[in-house]
N, C-alpha and C positions, 0 to 999 in steps of 0.2 A: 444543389450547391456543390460547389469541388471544394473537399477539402483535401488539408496536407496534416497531416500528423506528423511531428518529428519525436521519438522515442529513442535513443541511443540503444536502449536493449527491447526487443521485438521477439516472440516467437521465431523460432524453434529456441532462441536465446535467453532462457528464462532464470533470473534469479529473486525476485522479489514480484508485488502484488503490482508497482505500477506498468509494468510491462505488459501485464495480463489485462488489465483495466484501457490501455491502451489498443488492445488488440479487442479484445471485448467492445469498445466504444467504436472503431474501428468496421468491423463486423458489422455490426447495429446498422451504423451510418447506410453501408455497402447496401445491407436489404432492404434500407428505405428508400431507395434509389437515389441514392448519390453517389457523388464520383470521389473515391478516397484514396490516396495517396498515402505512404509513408515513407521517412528519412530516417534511418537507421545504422546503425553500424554492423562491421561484419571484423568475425574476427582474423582474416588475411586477406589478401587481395584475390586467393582463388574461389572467396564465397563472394565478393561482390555482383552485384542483382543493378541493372539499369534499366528500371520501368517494366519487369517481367510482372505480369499478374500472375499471382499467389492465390487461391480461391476469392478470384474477384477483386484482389487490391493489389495497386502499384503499386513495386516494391524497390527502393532506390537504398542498398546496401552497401555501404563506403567503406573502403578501409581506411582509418586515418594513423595519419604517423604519429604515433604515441609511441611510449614504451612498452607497454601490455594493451592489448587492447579493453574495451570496457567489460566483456563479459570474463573476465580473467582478473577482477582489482581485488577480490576477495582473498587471492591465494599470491598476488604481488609483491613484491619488497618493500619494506616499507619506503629506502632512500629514491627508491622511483618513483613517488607519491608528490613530491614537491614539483620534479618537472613533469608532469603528467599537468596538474594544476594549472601552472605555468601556463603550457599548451594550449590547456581547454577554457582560461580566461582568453589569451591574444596570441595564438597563435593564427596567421593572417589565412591559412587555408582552412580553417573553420566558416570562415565568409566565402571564401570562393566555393567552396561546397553547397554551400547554404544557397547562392547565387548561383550555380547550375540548376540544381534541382528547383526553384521557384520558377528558373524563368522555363522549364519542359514541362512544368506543373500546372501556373499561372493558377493559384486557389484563389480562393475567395475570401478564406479563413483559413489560419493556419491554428492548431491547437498543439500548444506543449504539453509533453506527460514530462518524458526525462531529456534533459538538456547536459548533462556531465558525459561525455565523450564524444559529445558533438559541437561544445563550444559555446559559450554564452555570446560570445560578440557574434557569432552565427546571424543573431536577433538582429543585427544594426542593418544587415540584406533586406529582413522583412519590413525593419520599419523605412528604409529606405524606398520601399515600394506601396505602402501604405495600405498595408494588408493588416486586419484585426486579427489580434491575435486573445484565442483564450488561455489562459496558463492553469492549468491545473496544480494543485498543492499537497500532492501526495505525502512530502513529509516535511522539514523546513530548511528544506535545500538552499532557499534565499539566503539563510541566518546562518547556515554552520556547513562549512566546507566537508563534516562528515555527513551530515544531512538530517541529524537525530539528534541537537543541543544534546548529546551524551557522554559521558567519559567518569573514566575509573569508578564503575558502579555507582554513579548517582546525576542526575540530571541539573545541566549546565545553572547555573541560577545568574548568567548574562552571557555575553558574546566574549571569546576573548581577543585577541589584539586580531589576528590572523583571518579570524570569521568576521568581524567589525571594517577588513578591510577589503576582503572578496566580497563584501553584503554592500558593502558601499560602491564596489565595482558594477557589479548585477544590475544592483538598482540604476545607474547612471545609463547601462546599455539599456533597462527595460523603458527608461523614461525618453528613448528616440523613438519607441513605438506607439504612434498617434492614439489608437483604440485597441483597449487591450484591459481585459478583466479579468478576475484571477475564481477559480471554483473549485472548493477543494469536501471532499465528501463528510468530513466532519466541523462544527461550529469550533471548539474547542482548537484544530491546527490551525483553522483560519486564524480567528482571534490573534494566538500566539504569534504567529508569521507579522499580522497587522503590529502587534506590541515591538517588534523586532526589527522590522526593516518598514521608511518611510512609504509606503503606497499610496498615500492620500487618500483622493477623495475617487477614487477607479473603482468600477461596479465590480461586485464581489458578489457570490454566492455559495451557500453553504449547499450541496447535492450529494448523495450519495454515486458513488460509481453506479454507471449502468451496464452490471456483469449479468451473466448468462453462468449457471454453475450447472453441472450433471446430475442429472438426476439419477436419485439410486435404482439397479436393476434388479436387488432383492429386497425382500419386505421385511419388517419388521417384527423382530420374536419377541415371545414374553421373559420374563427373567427374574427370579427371585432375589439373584443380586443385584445392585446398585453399579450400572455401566457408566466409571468416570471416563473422558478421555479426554488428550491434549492432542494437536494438530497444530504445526509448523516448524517455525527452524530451532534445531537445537544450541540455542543461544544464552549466554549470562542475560542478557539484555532481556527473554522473555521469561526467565523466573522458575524452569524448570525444575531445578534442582530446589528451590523452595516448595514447589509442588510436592514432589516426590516426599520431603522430611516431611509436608506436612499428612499426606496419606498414609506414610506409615509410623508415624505417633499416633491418627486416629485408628487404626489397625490395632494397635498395643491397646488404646482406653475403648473403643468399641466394639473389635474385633471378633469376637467370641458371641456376641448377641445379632450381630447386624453381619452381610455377606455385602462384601465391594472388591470392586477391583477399579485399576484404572491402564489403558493402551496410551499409549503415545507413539504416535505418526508424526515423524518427519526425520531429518536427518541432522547434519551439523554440525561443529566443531568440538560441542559439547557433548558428541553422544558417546563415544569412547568412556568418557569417565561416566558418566550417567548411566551408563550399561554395564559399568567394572563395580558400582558403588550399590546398582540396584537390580541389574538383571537378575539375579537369581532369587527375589523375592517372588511367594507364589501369586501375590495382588498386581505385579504388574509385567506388562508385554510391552515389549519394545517391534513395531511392524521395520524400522526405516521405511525409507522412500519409498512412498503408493501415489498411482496414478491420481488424476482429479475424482474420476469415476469410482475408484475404489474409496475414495476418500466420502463419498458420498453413500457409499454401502454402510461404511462402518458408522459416520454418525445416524443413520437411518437407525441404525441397529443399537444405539446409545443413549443415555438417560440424562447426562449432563455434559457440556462442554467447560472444560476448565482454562483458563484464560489467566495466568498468573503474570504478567508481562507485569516489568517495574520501571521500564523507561515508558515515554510518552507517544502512546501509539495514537495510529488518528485513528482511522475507521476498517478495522481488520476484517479482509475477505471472508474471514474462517468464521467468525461470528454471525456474518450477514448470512452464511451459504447452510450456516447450522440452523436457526431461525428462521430461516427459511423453510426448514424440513422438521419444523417444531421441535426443536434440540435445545431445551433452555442451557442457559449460559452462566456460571461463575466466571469472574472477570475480575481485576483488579478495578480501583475506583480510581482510573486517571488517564486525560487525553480526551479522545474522544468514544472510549467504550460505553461512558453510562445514556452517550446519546441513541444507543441501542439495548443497552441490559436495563429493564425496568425495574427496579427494586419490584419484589414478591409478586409480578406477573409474569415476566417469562425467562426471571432470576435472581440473582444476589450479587451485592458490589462487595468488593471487600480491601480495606487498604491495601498499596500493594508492598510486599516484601516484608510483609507479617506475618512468621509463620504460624505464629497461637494464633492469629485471627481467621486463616487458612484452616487451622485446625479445627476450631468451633464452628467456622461453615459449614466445614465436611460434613461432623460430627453430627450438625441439626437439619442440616438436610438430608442423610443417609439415615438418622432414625425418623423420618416421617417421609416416605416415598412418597404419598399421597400428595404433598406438597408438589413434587415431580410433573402425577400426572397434571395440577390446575395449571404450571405454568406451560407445560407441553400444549394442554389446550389453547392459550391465550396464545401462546408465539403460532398454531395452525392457524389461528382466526385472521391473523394480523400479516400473515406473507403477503399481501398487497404491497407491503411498504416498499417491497424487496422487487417490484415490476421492471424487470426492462426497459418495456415499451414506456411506462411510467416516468421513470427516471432518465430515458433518453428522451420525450421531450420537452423536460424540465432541463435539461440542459441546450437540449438545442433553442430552448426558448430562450436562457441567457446568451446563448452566439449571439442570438437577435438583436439581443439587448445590447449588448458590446459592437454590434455593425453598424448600430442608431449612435455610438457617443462621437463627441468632435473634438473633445477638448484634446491640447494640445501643449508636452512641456518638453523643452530641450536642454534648458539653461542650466536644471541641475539633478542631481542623482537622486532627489527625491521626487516623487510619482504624485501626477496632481491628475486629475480626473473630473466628468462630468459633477 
């Protein structure tokens, strides 16, 4: 099959997990012999790529006229955020983009990862040509113009006026494309996306991404301390700084009988104060930014993965790629983690943004390591779940599924389906 992948942020352009997932999925496609394509942005006109193969994938890298482009919205103004929007609902060279590259493409299937800097009416080119499309549901981008129902430390409890009427945009452009099914790797964001924006009756699957992670190049030591660690961005949003108060109150009440520590890998906005508030404590290491590969040494090399996040994550790389390598998991209880953290087989939920409940975790898992080793066994036993090949063709079986539907709605911005 030829497909086209359109991803506004692509390798070497990396700021979040669905870029990687896209290139991962990507990849996949490529070694199973098919013809793969992607539509992505570049951040000037002197990185734009027209159909150059990249290790085997067409690469069509656009610059588009925005104010920032998309791999730079983190560190933006905020007043450039309105016309940015703007833009990337109706602005009319978003289709004409969209309509170069189909017609030097000609897919079969075109599959969404990220759609925000490339344009949502982009979609009205594909459905105009009567191309299936699969949308992937990385977070709920459909429902809230940030893409995380989040704000001011607590999760949105509806849409407000703003997100209610870009969700009613969306949906009106998704509903001119004939066949077209949405798969998103946790049951829990699907759900939520379903409760929030009209999809109807359009086949839907819940899948895990089908990533590829690094395997680790050094083995695993023994260790009479308790190896906690945290991996990803340093953000209010994933709970670090509750983390941290909560290892060292267990430090103060177990400290003296039990040995722990905990590292934390990644970088972020929060790390400044998180390394001014804790770096000098002797339980914990602060690595910043390490590679994927390195990232794979150290939990090789770790006893627990700590997962404190208190907004509503779907299905985090970092947990699949630990689990993988038999790295049980503490995780908060929300989203889409407990579709992966077993209670007492390959670990513990725990509310999130509690930090006494944070603390009695630690506390009863660091005086009973043995605990440790049962779920380390259980998640070794169970890495099938975690297959590539597996879960690539559980997803290529839904394209399938999505290339077989006919139903057909124009008339209104809600999504009717087979």
């Amino acid at each position: 099959m030829r497909f086209l992948t359109i991803s506004s942020l692509f390798p070497p352009d990396v700021i979040g997990g669905a870029e990687m997932c896209a290139y991962n999925q990507a990849d996949w496609l490529r070694r199973k012999g098919h013809e793969v394509a992607v539509l992505t942005t570049a951040g000037t006109s002197e990185e734009e790529l027209c159909g150059q193969v990249v290790d085997g994938i067409r690469i069509y890298r656009v610059h588009m006229p925005r104010p920032y482009p998309t791999i730079k919205f983190l560190q933006a103004p905020r007043w450039q955020k309105p016309v940015w929007h703007l833009q990337d609902h109706l602005d009319p060279h978003n289709r004409q983009v969209a309509a170069r590259v189909l017609e030097m493409v000609r897919p079969d299937v075109v599959l969404v990862h990220l759609l925000p800097g490339i344009g949502y009416n982009a979609l009205e080119e594909v459905g105009a040509r009567d191309i299936p499309v699969v949308y992937f549901l990385h977070d709920l981008g459909l429902a809230c113009v940030k893409m995380s129902m989040f704000r001011g430390g607590k999760t949105c409890a509806g849409q407000c006026m703003v997100c209610a009427a870009t969700s009613y945009y969306k949906t009106s452009v998704l509903s001119r494309v004939r066949r077209l099914g949405f798969c998103s790797p946790s049951r829990a964001n699907l759900d939520r996306v379903c409760e929030l924006v009209p999809i109807g009756n359009r086949p839907r699957a819940a899948i895990l991404n089908a990533n590829a992670y690094p395997r680790p190049t050094g083995a695993r030591s023994s260790s009479e301390t308790v190896r906690l660690v945290y991996v990803g961005r340093l953000h209010a949003t994933k709970g670090v700084d509750l983390l941290l108060a909560s290892v060292g109150r267990a430090q103060k009440t177990i400290g003296g009988q039990h040995r722990f520590r905990i590292t934390v890998v990644g970088n972020g906005p929060e790390e400044a104060t998180l390394r001014e508030k804790y770096g000098a404590a002797p339980w914990c290491t602060f690595t910043g930014f390490v590679s994927q590969a390195e990232v794979a040494n150290i939990m090789v090399d770790s006893d627990l993965l700590c997962v404190p996040s208190i907004w509503f994550e779907n299905s985090p790389g970092v947990v699949i790629q630990a689990l993988g390598l038999g790295l049980p998991a503490l995780a908060s209880d929300v989203g889409g983690l407990p579709e992966l953290v077993e209670v007492d087989r390959n670990g513990r939920l725990v509310p999130p943004g509690d930090v006494a409940a944070w603390q009695a975790a630690l506390e009863e898992i660091v005086c009973d390591p043995a605990r440790l080793g049962r779920w380390r066994a259980y998640a070794l036993e169970n890495t099938y779940r975690f297959d590539q090949d597996y879960l690539g063709n559980e997803i290529l079986k839904f394209v399938h599924q999505v290339c077989g539907t006919s139903e057909v709605s124009h008339s209104a911005p809600g999504l009717t389906g087979a």
